[in-house]
C-alpha positions in Angstrom: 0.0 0.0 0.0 1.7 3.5 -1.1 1.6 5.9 1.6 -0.6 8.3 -0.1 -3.8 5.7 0.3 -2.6 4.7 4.3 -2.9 8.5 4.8 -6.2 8.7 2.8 -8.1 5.9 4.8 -6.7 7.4 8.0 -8.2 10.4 7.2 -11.5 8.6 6.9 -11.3 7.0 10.3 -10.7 9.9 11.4 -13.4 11.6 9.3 -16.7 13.3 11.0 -20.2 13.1 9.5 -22.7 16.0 10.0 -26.2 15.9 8.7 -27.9 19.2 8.2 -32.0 19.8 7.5 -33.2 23.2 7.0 -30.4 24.5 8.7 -30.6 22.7 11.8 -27.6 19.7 12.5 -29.4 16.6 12.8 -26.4 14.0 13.6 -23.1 14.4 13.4 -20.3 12.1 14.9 -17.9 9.9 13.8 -18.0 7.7 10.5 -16.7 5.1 12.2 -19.3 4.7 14.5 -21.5 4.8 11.7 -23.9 1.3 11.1 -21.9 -1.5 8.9 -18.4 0.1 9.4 -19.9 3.6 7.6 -18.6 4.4 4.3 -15.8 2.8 4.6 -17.2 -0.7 5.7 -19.3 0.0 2.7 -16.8 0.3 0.3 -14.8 -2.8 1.4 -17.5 -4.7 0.8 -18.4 -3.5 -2.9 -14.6 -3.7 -3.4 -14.3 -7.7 -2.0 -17.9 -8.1 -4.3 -16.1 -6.7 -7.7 -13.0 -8.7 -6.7 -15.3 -12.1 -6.8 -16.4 -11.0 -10.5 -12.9 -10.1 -11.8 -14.1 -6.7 -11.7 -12.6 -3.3 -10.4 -13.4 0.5 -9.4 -11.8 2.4 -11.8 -11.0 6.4 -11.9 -13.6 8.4 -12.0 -16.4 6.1 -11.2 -18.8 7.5 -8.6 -19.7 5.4 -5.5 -23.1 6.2 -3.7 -22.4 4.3 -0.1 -25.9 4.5 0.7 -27.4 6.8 3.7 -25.3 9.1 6.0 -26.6 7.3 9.4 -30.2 8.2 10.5 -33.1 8.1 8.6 -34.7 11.8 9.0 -38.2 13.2 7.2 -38.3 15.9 5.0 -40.7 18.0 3.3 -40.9 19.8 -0.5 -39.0 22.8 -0.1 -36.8 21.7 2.6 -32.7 22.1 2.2 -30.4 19.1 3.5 -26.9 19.3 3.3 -24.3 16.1 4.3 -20.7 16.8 4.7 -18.3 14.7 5.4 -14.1 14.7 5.3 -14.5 18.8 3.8 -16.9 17.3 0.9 -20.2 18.5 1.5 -22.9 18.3 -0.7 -26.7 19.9 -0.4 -29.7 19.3 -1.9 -33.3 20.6 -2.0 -36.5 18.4 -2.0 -38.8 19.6 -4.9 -40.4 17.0 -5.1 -44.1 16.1 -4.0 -43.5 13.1 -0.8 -46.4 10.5 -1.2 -46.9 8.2 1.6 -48.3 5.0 1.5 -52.2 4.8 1.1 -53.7 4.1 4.0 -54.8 0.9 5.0 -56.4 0.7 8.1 -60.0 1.8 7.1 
């Protein structure tokens, strides 16, 4: 391992995890602590599946490591932000939510 990618996953050990809705901090700790070994644990496991397949990641690909920690409602209009290791990246929800019909009546 060259010692520019020992000091990169370090860095995400090390790394902190804030969740932000409508301005307000929803969770934020370390990814570590994070369900399934956080991104990282997710990543080692899509990299161990591609290695099964004689497959790769290659430069440039974009991995989605599925959600930040919590689950948290929103609402159209709403602004959420997640940052995490000085990346941060923010959306807003346009969209209509539609919840499930109910089914009780």
């Amino acid at each position: 391992m060259t010692a520019s990618r020992a000091t990169g996953r370090e860095a995400l050990r090390r790394a902190q995890i804030e969740v932000v809705l409508g301005g307000t901090s929803v969770e934020s700790r370390p990814v570590t602590e994070l369900a399934g070994g956080g991104p990282l644990g997710s990543l080692r496991w899509l990299v161990a599946s591609l290695a099964l397949r004689g497959e790769t990641l290659r430069p440039g690909m974009l991995v989605l490591t599925g959600s930040a920690g919590g689950l948290f409602p929103v609402q159209p209009g709403m602004t959420l932000a997640a940052e995490c290791a000085g990346q941060r990246v923010e959306a807003n929800v346009r969209s209509q939510i539609v919840g499930a019909e109910d089914k009780t009546g």
